[in-house]
GUMIDREN-330742 format. One line per field, with one value per residue (C-alpha): residue number from 1; residue in three letters; z negated, x negated, y. Coordinates in steps of 0.2 Angstrom, whole numbers. Layout:
! GUMIDREN-330742
k <- c(NUM	...)
r <- c(ALA	...)
z <- c(Z	...)
x <- c(X	...)
y <- c(Y	...)
//
This chain:
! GUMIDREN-330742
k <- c(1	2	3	4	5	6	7	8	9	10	11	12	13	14	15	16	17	18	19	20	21	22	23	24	25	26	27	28	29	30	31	32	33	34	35	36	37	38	39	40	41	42	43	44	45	46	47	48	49	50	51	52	53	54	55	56	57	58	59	60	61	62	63	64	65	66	67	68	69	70	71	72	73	74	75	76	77	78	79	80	81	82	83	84	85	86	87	88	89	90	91	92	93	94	95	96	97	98	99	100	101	102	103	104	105	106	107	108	109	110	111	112	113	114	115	116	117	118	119	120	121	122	123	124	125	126	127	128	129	130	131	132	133	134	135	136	137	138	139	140	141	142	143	144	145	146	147	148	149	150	151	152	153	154	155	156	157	158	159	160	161	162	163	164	165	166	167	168	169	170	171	172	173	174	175	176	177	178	179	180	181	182	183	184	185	186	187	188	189	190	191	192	193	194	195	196	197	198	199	200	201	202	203	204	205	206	207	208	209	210	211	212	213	214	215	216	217	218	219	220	221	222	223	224	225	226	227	228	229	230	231	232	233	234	235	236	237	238	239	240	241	242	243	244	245	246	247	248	249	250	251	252	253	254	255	256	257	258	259	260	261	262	263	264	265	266	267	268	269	270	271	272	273	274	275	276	277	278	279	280	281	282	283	284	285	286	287	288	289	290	291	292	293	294	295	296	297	298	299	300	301	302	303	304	305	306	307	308	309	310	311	312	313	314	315	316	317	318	319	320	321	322	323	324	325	326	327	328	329	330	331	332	333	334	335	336	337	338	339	340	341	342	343	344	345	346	347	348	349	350	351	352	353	354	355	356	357	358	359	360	361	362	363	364	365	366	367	368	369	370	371	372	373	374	375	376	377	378	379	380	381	382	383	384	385	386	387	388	389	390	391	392	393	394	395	396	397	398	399	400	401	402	403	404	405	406	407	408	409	410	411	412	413	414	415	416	417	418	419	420	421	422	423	424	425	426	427	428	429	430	431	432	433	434	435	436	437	438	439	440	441	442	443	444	445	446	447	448	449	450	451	452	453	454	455	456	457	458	459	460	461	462	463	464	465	466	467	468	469	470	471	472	473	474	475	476	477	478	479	480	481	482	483	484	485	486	487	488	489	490	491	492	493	494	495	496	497	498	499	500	501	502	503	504	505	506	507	508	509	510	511	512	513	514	515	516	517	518	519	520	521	522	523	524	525	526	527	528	529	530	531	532	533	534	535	536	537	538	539	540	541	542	543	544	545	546	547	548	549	550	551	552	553	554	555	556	557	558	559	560	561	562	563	564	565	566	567	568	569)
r <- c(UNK	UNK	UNK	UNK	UNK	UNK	UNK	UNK	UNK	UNK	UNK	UNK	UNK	UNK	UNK	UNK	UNK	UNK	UNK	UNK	UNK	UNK	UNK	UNK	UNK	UNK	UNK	UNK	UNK	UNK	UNK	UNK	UNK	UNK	UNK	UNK	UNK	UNK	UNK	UNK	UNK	UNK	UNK	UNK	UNK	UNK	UNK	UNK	UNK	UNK	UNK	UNK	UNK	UNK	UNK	UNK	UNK	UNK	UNK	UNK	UNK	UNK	UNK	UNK	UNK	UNK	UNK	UNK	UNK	UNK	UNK	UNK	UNK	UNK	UNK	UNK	UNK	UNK	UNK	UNK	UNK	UNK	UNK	UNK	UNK	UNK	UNK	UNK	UNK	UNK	UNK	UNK	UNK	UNK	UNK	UNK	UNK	UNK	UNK	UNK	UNK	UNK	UNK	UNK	UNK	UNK	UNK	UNK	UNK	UNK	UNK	UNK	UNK	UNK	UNK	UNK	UNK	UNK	UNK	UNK	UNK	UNK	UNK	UNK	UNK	UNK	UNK	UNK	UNK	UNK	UNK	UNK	UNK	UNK	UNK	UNK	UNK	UNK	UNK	UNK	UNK	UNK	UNK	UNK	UNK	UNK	UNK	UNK	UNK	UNK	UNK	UNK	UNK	UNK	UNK	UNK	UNK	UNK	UNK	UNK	UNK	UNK	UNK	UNK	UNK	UNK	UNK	UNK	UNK	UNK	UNK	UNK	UNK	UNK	UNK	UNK	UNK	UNK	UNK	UNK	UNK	UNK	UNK	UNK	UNK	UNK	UNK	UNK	UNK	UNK	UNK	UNK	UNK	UNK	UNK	UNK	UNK	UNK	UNK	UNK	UNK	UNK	UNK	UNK	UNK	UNK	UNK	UNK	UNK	UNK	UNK	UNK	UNK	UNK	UNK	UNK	UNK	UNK	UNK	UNK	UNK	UNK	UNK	UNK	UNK	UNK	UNK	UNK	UNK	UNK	UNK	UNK	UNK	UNK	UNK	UNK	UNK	UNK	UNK	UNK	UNK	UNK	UNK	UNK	UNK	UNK	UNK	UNK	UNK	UNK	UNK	UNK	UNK	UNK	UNK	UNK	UNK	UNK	UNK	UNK	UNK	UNK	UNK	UNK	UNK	UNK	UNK	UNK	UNK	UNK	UNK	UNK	UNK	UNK	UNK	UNK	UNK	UNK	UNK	UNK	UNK	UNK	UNK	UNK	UNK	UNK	UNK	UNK	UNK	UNK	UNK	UNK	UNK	UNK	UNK	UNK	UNK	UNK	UNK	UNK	UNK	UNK	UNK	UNK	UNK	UNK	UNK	UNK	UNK	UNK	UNK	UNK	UNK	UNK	UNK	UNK	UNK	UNK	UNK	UNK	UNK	UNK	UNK	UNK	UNK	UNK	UNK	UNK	UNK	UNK	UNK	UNK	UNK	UNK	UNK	UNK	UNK	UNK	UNK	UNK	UNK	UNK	UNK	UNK	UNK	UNK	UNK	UNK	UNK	UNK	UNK	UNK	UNK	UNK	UNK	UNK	UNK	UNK	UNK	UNK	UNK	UNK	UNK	UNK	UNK	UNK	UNK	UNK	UNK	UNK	UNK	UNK	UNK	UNK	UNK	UNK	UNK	UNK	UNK	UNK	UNK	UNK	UNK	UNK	UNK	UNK	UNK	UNK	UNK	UNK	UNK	UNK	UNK	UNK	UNK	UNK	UNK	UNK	UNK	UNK	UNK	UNK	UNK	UNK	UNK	UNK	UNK	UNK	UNK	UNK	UNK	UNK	UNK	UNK	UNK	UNK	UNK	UNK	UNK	UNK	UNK	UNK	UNK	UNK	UNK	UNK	UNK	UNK	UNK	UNK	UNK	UNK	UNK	UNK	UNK	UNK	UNK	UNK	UNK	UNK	UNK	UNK	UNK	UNK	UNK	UNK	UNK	UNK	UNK	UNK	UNK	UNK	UNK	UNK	UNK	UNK	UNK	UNK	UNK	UNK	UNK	UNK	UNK	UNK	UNK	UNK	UNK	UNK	UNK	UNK	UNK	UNK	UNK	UNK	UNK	UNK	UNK	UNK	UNK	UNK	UNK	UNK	UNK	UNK	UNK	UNK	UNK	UNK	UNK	UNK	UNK	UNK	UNK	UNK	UNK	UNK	UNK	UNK	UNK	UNK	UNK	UNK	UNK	UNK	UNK	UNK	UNK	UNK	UNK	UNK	UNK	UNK	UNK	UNK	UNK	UNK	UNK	UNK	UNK	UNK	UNK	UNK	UNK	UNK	UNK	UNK	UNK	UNK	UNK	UNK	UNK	UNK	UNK	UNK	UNK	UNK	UNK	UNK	UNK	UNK	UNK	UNK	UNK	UNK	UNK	UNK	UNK	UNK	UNK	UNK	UNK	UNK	UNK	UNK	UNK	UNK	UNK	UNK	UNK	UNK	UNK	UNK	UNK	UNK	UNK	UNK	UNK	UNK	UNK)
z <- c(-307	-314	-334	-336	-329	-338	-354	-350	-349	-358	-374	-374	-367	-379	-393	-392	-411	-406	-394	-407	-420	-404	-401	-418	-421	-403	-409	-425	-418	-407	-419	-429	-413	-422	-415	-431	-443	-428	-427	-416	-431	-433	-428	-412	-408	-411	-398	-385	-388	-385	-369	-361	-366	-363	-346	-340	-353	-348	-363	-371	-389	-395	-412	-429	-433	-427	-437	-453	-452	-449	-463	-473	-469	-472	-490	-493	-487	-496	-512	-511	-508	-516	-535	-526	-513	-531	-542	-525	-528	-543	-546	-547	-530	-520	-512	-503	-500	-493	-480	-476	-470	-460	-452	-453	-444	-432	-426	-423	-414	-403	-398	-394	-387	-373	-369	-366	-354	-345	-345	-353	-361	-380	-375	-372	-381	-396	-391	-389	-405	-412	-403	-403	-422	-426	-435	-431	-439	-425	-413	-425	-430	-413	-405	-421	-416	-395	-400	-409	-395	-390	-374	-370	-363	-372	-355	-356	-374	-371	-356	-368	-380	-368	-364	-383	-384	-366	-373	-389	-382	-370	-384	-400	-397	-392	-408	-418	-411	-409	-428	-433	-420	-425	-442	-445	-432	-422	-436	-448	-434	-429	-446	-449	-462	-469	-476	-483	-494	-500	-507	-515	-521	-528	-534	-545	-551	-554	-563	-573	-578	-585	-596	-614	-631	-627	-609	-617	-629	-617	-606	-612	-607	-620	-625	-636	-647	-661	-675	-690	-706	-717	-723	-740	-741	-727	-736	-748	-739	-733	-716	-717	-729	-713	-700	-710	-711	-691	-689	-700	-692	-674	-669	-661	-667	-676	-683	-675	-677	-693	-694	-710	-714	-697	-698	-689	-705	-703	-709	-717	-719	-735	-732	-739	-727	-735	-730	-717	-709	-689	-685	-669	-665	-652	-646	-637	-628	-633	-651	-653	-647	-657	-673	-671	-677	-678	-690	-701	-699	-694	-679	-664	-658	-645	-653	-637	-647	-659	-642	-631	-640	-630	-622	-614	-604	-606	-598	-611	-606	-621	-627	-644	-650	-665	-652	-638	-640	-649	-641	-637	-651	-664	-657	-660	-677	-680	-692	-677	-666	-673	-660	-648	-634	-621	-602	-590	-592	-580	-579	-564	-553	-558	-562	-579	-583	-600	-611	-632	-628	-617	-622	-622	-616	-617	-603	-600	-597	-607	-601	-617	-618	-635	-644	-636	-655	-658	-642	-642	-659	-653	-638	-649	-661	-645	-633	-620	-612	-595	-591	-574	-564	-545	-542	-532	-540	-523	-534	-536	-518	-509	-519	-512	-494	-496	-502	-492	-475	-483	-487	-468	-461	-466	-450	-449	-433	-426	-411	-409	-409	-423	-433	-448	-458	-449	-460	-457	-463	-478	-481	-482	-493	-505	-505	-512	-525	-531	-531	-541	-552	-554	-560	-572	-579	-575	-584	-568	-549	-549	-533	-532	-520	-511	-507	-505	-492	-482	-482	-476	-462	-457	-456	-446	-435	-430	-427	-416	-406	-401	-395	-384	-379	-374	-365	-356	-340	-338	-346	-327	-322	-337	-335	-318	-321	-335	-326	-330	-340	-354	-360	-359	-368	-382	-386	-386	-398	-410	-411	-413	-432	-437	-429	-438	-454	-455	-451	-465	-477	-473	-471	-482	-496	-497	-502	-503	-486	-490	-498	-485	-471	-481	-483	-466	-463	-474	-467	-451	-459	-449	-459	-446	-449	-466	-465	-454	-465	-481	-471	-462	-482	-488	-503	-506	-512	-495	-501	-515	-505	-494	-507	-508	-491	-486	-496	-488	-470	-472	-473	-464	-447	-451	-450	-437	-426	-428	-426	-407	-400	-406	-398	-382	-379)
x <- c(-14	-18	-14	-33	-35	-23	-27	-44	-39	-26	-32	-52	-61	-51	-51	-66	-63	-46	-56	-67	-54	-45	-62	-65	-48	-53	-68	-63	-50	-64	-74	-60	-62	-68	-75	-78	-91	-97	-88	-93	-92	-85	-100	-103	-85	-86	-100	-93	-77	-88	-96	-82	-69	-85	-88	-70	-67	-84	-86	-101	-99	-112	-116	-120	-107	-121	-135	-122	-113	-131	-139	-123	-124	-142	-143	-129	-137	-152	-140	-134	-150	-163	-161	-165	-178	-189	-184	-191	-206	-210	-221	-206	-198	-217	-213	-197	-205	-218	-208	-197	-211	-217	-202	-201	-218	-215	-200	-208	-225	-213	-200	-217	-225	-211	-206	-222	-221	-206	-214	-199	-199	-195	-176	-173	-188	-178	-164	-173	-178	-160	-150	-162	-166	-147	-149	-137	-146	-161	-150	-151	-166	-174	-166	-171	-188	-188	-181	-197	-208	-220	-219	-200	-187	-171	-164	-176	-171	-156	-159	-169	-157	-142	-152	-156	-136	-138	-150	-142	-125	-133	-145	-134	-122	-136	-146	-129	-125	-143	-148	-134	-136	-152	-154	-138	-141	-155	-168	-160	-159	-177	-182	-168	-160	-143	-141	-125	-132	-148	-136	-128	-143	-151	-134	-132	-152	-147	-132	-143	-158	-144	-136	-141	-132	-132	-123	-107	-106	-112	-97	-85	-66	-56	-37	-25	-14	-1	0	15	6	15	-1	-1	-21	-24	-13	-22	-38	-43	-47	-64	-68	-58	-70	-87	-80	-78	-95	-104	-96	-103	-86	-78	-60	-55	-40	-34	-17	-5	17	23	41	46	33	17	3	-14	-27	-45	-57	-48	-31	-25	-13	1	15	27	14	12	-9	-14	-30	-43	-56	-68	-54	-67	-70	-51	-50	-62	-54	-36	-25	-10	-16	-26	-14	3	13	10	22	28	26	26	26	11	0	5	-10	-21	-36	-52	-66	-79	-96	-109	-129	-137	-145	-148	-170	-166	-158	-169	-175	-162	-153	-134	-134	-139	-132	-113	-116	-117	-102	-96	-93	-80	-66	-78	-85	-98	-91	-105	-125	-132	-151	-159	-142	-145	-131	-137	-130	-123	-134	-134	-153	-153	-163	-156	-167	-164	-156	-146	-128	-115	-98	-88	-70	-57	-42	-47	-51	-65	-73	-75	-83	-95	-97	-101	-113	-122	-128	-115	-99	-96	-79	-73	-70	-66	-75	-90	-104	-106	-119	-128	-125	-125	-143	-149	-146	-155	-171	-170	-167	-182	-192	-193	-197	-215	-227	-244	-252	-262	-272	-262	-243	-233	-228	-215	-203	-190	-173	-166	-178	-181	-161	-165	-180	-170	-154	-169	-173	-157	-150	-165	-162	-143	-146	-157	-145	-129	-121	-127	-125	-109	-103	-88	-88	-74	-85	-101	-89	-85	-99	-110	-99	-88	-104	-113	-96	-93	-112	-112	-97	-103	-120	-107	-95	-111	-121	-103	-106	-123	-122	-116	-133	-143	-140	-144	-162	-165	-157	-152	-171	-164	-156	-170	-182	-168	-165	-184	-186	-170	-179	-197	-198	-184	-199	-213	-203	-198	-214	-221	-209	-208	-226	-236	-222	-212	-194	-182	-171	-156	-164	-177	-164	-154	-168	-172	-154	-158	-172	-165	-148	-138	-124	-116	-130	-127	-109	-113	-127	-113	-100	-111	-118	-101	-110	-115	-134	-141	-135	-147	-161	-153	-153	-172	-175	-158	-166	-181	-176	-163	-178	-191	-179	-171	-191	-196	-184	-195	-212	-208	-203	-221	-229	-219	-217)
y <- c(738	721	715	716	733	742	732	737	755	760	749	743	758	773	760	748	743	734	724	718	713	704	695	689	683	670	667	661	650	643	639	628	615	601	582	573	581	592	609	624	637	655	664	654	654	675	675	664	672	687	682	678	694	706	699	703	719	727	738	744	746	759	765	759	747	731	736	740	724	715	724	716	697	695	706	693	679	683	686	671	659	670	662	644	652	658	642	633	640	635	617	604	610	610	593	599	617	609	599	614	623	610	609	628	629	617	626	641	635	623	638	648	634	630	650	651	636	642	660	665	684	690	689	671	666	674	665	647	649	654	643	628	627	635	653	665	678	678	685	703	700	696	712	724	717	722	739	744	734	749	755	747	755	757	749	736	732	730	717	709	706	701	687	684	680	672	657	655	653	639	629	629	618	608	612	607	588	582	583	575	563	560	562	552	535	538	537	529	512	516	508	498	505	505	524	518	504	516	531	517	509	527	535	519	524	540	537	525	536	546	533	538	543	562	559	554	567	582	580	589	586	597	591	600	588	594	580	579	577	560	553	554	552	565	580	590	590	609	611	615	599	588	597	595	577	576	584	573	558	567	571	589	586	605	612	626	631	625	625	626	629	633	647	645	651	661	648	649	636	635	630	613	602	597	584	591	603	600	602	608	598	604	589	580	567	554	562	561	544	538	547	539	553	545	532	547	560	555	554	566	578	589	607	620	636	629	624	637	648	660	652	658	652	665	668	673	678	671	686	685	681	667	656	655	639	630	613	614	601	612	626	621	617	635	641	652	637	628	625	633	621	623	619	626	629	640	648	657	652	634	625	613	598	600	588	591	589	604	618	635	652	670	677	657	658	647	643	643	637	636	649	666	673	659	661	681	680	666	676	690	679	671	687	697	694	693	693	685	701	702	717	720	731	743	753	738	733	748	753	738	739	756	749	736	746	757	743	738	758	758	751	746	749	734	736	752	744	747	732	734	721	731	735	718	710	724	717	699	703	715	704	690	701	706	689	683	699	693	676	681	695	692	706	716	717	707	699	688	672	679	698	688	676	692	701	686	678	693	703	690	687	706	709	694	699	717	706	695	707	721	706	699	707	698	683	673	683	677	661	660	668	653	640	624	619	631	616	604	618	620	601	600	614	608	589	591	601	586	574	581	583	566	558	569	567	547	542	555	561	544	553	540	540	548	563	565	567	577	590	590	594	609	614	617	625	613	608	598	585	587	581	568	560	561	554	539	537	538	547	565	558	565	584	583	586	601	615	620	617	626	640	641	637	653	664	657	654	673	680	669	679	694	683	675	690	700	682	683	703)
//
């Protein structure tokens, strides 16, 4: 008995889930093989990994454990993008939602447009359409779609999906190097461009527009300093009479911790310095700077017990009605704030630059950092805690999933054929929701990177090896029924939305070049273009025009995958 028959045997067949595990750990060494910016990727490396194992293992892998892990990736991936995906629709992100559906569009009509041409069915239409424009998730969604096709067989579905995996293993790596060939060189020379000097050129704009008084004081750099009073005119002075001096002089520099005698003292605003006493003094590095404490209050020294003072960085959801409103500038003058400073701004998942102009709103979430005691009253004072936890929410998670699976049951019947969002794209819809729901109020629905991380990829990896290890066997005769114009449909279909997007976005919009690509990139979910055109820039000025249309491009692409197969069945 050969190797492979008895592994076949003795191993795959009584225990299909070691094949899996086996297959992920190939395909995610696969996807690691690298040229340049240009990488294959876990999840194609899981499928070809798949493809090939499946061909010689030849077991089919029934069940539930696709659609579960499925439903997982895309309620994480719309987690993830859904606080973007609403902000992007709001009036300041209509350019780039705009373009993103052009390209979106685009892609769709052109995947339609050239199966149709090749007279190819659902199955590699679904898979032109994943492969050629890069979305992982078509391949689920696209065979969610054929196995509620009426009047399908369940044998005919699951042909139909096979070749779904089939056409997306031929055209993705297709629909991976041409945009970043493209959108990195090809265009860019067409107009005789340097991408390099414009990123420069805007970076240095955008550095400029934000050159004003606030900029310099809103970024924050903490430092902890311990000073030996021996300046006769600084001793005597309470400490709150040096901090409403510092304030009025617009500098953070606080008192925080005082050693008298050996004996490190509890202190009030009321407590007089006297010569001898060793300060610890929290600041703003340039406030301290600025301040010269060595010439006002005496020599610094190296004090570990008198610094080595609890710490906290704290998130706090801005809860509290008076403050709504209010500037981060007013804000830290409050009597609670002393020794307290503001390192993060967050509203609606959006990462804010601090600015003491900023404007604070209910349900906003401030980053504080300082002595533990100081933060958690200001935390307190300002709206809710949230601790940093590691914990998923599975109540939160879980109950999501559920509605989204129920949301996509319910079909309308048109011209007598059931159509319905189907549960994975219930998922995706719910996983928007809750995300949106999230940033807003962050004390619920917690999700850490590193959950969010495995839910997405390892639930799109596992899915989209079952799909290669089921469609193994007739991949060689999938291939061979498309033939070798697959390739030229797929770099057709991955090339003309980028086309149409950039003549749009060039001629009609006028985005500055490096932003313009950079969107396109996003629009498409290609990151491999995206790291070429930051590398090729030597800037990342072209990944500020990714993350609306990234948003946008995630959900439109993932629904499209039900669309072409209803147009192709």
């Amino acid at each position: 008995m050969a190797w492979t028959d008895w592994l076949r045997a003795e191993i795959f067949r009584p225990y299909p889930e070691l094949l899996i595990f086996l297959t992920i750990s190939v395909g995610f060494l696969i996807g690691r093989l690298r040229y340049k910016s240009i990488a294959l990727g876990a999840v194609t490396g899981c499928l070809v990994a798949g493809l090939v194992i499946g061909s010689q293992a030849k077991v089919e892998i029934d069940g539930p454990i696709k659609s579960v892990f499925f439903l997982m990736f895309l309620f994480a991936l719309g987690y993830d993008v859904g606080p973007q995906f609403f902000r992007a629709l709001r009036k300041d992100g209509l350019p780039q939602v705009v373009l993103a559906v052009i390209v979106c569009v685009t892609g769709l009509a052109g995947a339609w447009a050239f199966a149709t041409l090749a007279g190819y069915g659902p199955g590699l239409s679904a898979g032109l359409l994943g492969g050629g424009l890069t979305q992982s998730a078509v391949i689920g969604v696209g065979s969610d779609a054929i196995s509620h096709l009426p009047g399908v067989s369940a044998a005919e579905a699951r042909d139909q999906s096979h070749l779904i995996a089939v056409a997306y293993a031929v055209t993705y790596p297709l629909g991976t190097v041409l945009p970043a060939l493209l959108l990195a060189g090809i265009l860019p020379r067409l107009l005789r461009r340097d991408l390099a000097e414009e990123s420069a050129v805007l970076a240095a704009d955008l550095e400029a527009a934000e050159d004003d008084p606030d900029a310099g004081e809103g970024y924050y750099k903490h430092v902890l300093r311990a000073y030996a009073v021996d300046v006769a005119a600084f001793a005597g002075r309470t400490i709150g009479e040096f901090e409403a001096e510092q304030r009025a002089a617009g500098r953070r520099v606080y008192i925080t911790r005082l050693r008298r005698a050996g004996a490190i003292l509890e202190h009030t605003p009321d407590t007089r310095v006297e010569i001898g006493d060793i300060l610890a003094v929290s600041a703003v590095r340039g406030d301290l700077v600025a301040y010269d404490a060595r010439t006002h209050i005496g020599m610094e020294a190296d004090d570990f017990e008198l610094l080595a003072y609890r710490t906290e960085t704290l998130h706090v959801v801005i809860t509290a009605r008076n403050l709504s409103g209010r500037t981060i500038r007013t804000l830290r003058h409050e009597e609670f704030m002393p020794g307290v400073f503001v390192d993060g701004h967050w509203r609606a998942g959006a990462d804010l630059r601090v600015r003491l102009d900023s404007t604070v709103e209910r349900g906003d979430t401030l980053v504080l950092t300082g002595p533990r005691t100081r933060v958690e009253e200001a935390a307190t004072r300002l709206g809710k805690p949230v601790p940093t936890s590691f914990a998923t929410d599975m109540v939160w998670i879980a109950l999501g999933l559920f509605l989204g699976g129920c949301l996509g049951i319910p079909a309308l019947h048109a011209a007598g054929a059931p159509l319905s969002l189907s549960t994975s794209t219930g998922a995706l819809l719910m996983g928007l929701i809750f995300g949106w729901i999230r940033s807003k109020y962050p004390t619920y629905g917690n999700l850490p990177s590193a959950a969010q991380w495995l839910m997405g990829t390892l639930g799109l990896c596992v899915f989209v090896t079952v799909v290669g290890l089921n469609a193994g066997p007739s991949f060689v005769p999938g291939l061979r029924e498309a033939g070798w114009r697959l390739l030229l449909w797929g770099a057709a279909v991955t090339c003309v939305p980028l086309l149409a997007g950039f003549a749009y976005g060039h001629f009609v919009q006028r985005l500055p070049l490096p932003i313009l690509l950079g969107a396109l990139a996003g629009a498409q979910t290609t990151t491999a273009a995206l790291g070429a055109l930051t590398e090729r820039a030597r800037s990342q000025i072209p990944a500020l025009g990714t993350t609306v249309p990234y948003a946008l491009g995630n959900v439109l692409l993932t629904v499209w995958g039900s669309v072409i197969v209803l147009l192709r069945r």
